[in-house]
C-alpha positions in Angstrom: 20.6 -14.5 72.6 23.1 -14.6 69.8 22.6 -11.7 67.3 23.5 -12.4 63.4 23.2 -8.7 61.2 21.9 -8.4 58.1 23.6 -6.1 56.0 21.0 -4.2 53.5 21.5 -3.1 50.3 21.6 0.8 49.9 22.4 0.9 46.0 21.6 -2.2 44.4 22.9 -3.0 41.4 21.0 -3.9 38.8 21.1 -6.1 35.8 18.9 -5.3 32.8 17.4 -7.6 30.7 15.3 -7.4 27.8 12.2 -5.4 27.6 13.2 -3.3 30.5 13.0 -5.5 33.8 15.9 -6.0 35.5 16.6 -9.0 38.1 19.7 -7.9 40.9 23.2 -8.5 39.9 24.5 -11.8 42.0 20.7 -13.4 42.2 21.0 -16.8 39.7 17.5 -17.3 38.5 16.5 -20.4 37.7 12.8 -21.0 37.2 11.3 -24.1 39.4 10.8 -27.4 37.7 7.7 -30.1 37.7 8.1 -32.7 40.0 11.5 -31.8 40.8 13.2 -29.8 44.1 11.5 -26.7 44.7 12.5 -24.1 47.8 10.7 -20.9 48.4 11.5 -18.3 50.6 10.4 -15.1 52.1 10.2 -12.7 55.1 8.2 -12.2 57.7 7.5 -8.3 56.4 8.2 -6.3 53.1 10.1 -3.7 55.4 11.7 -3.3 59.0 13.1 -0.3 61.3 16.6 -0.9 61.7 16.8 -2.7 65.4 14.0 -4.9 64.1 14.2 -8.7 64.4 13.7 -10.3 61.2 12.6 -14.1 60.7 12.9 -16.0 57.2 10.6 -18.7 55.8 11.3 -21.4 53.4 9.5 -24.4 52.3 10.8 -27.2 50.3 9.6 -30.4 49.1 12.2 -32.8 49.7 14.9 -33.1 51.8 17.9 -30.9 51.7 20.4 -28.5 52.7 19.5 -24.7 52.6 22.4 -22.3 52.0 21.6 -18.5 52.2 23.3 -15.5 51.3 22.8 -11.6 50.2 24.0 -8.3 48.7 25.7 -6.2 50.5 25.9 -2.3 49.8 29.6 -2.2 48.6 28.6 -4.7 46.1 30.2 -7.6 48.7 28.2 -11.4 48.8 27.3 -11.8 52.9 27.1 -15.8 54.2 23.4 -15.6 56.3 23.0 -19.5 56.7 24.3 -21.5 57.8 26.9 -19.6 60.1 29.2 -20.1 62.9 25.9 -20.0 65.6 24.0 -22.5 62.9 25.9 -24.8 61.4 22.7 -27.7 61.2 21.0 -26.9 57.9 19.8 -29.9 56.7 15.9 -29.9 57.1 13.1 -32.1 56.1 10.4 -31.7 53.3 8.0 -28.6 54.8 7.8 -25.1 55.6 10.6 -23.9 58.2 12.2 -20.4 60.1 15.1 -19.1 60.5 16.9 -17.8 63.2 16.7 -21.0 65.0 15.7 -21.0 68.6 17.9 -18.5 71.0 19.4 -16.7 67.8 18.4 -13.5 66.3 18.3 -11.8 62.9 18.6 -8.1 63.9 18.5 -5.6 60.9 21.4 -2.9 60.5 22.2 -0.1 58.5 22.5 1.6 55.8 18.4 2.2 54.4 17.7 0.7 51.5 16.7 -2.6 49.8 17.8 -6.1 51.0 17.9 -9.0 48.7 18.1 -12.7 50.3 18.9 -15.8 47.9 18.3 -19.2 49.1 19.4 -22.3 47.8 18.3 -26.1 48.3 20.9 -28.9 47.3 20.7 -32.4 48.0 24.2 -32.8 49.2 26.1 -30.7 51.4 28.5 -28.0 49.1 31.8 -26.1 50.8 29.8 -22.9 51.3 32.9 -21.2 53.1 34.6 -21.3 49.2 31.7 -18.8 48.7 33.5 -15.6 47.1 31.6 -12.0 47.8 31.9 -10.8 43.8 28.0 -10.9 42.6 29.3 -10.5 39.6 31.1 -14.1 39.3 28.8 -15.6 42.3 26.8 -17.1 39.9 29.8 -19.3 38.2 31.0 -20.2 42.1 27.5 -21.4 43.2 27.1 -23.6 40.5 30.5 -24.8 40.2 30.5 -26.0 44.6 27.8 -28.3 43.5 28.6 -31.7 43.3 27.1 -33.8 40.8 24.4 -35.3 40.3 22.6 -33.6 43.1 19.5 -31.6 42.7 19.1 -27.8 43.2 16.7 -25.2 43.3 17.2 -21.5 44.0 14.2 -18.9 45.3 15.0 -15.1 46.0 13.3 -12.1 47.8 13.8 -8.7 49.0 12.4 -6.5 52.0 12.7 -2.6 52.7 15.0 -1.1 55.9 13.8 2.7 56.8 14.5 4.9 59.5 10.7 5.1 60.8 8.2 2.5 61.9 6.5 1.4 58.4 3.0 0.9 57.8 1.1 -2.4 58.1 1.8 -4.3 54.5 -0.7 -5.8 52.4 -0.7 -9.0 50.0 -0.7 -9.6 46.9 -1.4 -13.0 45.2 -1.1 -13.7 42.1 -1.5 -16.8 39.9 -1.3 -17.5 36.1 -2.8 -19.9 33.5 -0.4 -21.3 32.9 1.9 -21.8 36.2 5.4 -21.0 36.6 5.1 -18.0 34.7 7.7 -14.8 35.7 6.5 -12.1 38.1 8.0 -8.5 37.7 6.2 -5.8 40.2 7.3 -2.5 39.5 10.1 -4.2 36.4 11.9 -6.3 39.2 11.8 -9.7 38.8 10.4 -11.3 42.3 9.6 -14.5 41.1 7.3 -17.0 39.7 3.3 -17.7 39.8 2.2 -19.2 42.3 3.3 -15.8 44.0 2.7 -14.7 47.2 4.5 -11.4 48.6 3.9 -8.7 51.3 4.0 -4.7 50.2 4.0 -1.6 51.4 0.6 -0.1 50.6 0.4 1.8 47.5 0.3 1.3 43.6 2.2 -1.9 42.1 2.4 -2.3 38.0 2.9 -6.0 37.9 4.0 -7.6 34.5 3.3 -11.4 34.0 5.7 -13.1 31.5 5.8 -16.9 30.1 7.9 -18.0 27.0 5.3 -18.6 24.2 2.9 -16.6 25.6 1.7 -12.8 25.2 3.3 -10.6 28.5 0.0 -9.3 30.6 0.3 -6.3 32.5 -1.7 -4.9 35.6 -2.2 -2.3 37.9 -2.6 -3.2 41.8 -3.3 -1.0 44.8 -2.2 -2.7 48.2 -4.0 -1.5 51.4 -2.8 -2.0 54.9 -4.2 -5.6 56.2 -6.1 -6.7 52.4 -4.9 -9.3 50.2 -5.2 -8.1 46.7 -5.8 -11.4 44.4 -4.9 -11.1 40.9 -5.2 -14.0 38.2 -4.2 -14.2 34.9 -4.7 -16.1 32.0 -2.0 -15.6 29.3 -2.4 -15.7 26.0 -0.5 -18.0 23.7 1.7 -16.0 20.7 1.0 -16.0 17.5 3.1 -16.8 15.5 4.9 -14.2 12.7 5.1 -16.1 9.4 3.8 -15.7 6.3 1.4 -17.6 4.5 1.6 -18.2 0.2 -1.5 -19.4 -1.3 -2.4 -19.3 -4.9 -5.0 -16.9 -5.3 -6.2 -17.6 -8.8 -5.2 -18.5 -12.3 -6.8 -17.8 -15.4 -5.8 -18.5 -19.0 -5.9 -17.2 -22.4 -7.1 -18.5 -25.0 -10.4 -19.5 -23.4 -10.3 -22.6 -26.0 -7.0 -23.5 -27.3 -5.8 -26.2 -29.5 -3.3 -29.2 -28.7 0.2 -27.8 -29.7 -0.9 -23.8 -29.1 0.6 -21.7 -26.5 -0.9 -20.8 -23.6 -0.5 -17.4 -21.4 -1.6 -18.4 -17.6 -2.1 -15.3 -14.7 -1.0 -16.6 -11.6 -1.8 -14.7 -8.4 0.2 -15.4 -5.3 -1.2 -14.0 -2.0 0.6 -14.0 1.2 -2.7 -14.5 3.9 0.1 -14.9 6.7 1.3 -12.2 9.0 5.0 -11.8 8.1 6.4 -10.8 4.9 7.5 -13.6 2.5 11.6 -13.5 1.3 12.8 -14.6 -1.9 10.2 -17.6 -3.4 9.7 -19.7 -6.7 6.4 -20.4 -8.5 5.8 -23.2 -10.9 3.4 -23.7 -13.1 3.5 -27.7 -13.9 0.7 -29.3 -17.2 1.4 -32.6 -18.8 4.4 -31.3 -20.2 7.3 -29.0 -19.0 7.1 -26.5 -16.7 7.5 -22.8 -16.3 9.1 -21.2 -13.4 9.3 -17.3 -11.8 10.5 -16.2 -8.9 9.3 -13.3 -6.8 11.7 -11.5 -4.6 9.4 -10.2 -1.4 5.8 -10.3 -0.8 4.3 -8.2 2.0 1.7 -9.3 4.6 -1.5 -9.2 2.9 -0.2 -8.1 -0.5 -0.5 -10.3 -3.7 1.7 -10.5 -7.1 0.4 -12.0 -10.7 2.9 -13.8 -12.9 2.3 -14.7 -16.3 3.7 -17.8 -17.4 3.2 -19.4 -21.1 3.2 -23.3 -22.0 1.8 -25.5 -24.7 -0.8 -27.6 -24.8 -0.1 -31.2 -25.0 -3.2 -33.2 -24.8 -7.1 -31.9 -24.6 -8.5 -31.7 -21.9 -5.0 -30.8 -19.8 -4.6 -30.0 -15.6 -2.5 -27.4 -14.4 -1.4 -26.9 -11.5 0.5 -23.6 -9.8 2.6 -24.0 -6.7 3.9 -21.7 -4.4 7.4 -21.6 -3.2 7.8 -25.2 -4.9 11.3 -25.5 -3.3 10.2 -24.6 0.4 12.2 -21.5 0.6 9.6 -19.7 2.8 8.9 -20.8 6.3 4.7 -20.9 6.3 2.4 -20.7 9.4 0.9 -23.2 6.7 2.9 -25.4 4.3 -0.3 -27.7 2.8 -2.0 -24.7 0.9 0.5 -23.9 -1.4 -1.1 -25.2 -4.8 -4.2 -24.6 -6.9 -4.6 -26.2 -10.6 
């Protein structure tokens, strides 16, 4: 039999994003797409002995040709498929396995943590232009694809240690909604539906969809047990401000046609934000009277006093909040009171 190493990742190098997960530096992470070509991959265990055979799995769901690769310890992009023992990779819609029949996958040295990319394309790319800088293979991937084909691009990882390892457990985990992120222990490994083998022990898994609220959990994995974990996310709320006016109230109680009135106008921001720089008008028969209030706090409220005549008996008037939409709302249709 053919053998074909795997070179593992000792010190991986890590990209951080925002809130603290990272993702590996040369992985391109493009979430899967409705209806569209999807490719997952993974390994047949979390973590081998060096000597150990290793076998990958991938499904897609159309045809296409599958192009792997992975991170090697001096920061160097390794070719895994196809290679000069498998040059076929074009495969039909369904689950397959790598090495192919009378090949072998046999994990080498150093210790440390291997990360696999796979990618599906719909036409055939010149993966031997591949360069080995993670840090531009992102830019090269991309730019050997040939228009308009379709991609799609899945990732995993898997241990190498110097003793036998423990049996692994599972972990599942699915989200309302779908295609939601999937960080265990602040790496990303991918999206729900998620299915991965670990080493037993405790996992902190962080679920994270745009527009929604992140949901964090604690997992044990045990040797042999698939540990199912579901989540429904909550949608944001969104942090804007909300001007409503509160009251008005006028003085004289009674007054005559042609006498000047003094109106208290209380604006309240209900919203959660605070409110910038806004105008309030107070609008009769007549002309109007305008202030301007420079901030308003979530939850706080302001009174203006404005003055205008009476011009006919019995007279409406009617107070607006930020008449010249300077304020973004949560709501924009309660902004006057008369």
């Amino acid at each position: 039999m053919k053998k074909h190493g795997l070179s593992l990742l000792a010190a991986l190098v890590l990209a951080v994003l925002a809130f603290g997960q990272v993702e590996p530096l040369g992985i391109i992470v493009e979430p899967p797409e409705p209806d569209a070509l999807t490719v997952r991959v993974w390994t047949d265990r979390p973590v081998y002995q060096v000597g150990d055979a290793a076998r990958v799995h991938f499904e897609i769901n159309k045809p296409a040709f599958i192009y792997i690769w992975d991170i090697r310890p001096d920061s160097t992009v390794a070719r895994i498929f196809p290679n000069q023992f498998e040059t076929q990779n074009y495969f039909q819609a369904g689950q397959h396995v790598l090495p192919t029949p009378g090949m072998v996958y046999r994990v080498a040295p150093p210790l440390g943590t291997e990360w696999l990319q796979i990618m599906a394309v719909t036409q055939p790319i010149p993966y031997e232009q591949l360069g080995g800088d993670p840090a531009t293979l992102g830019a090269e991937v991309l730019g050997l694809i040939p228009e308009p084909a379709e991609r799609a691009f899945d990732f995993t990882n898997f241990e190498i240690v110097a003793a036998a390892p423990p049996p692994p457990g599972t972990l599942t985990v699915r989200s309302t909604p779908s295609l939601s992120q999937v960080y265990i222990n602040g790496v990303l490994r991918g999206w729900t539906p998620l299915t991965r083998d670990l080493t037993p022990g405790s996992y902190t898994v962080l679920v994270r969809k745009s527009g929604y609220q992140d949901e964090t959990r604690t997992v044990t994995i045990r040797s042999g047990v698939t540990q199912s974990l579901n989540v429904a996310l909550a949608p944001l709320v969104a942090q804007l401000p909300d001007l409503v006016v509160q009251s008005i109230s006028h003085a004289p109680a009674n007054p005559n046609i042609g006498q000047t009135v003094t109106f208290s106008v209380t604006i309240r921001n209900q919203g959660n934000a605070s409110a910038g720089t806004f105008w309030v008008r107070l609008q009769g028969n007549g002309p109007a009277d305008i202030r301007s209030i420079s901030s308003l706090a979530a939850g706080a409220s302001q009174t203006l006093s404005f003055s205008l005549p009476l011009t006919m008996s019995p007279e409406t008037f009617t107070a607006t909040a930020d008449v010249y939409n300077q304020v973004a709302e949560s709501n924009e249709a309660n902004n006057t009171r008369t």
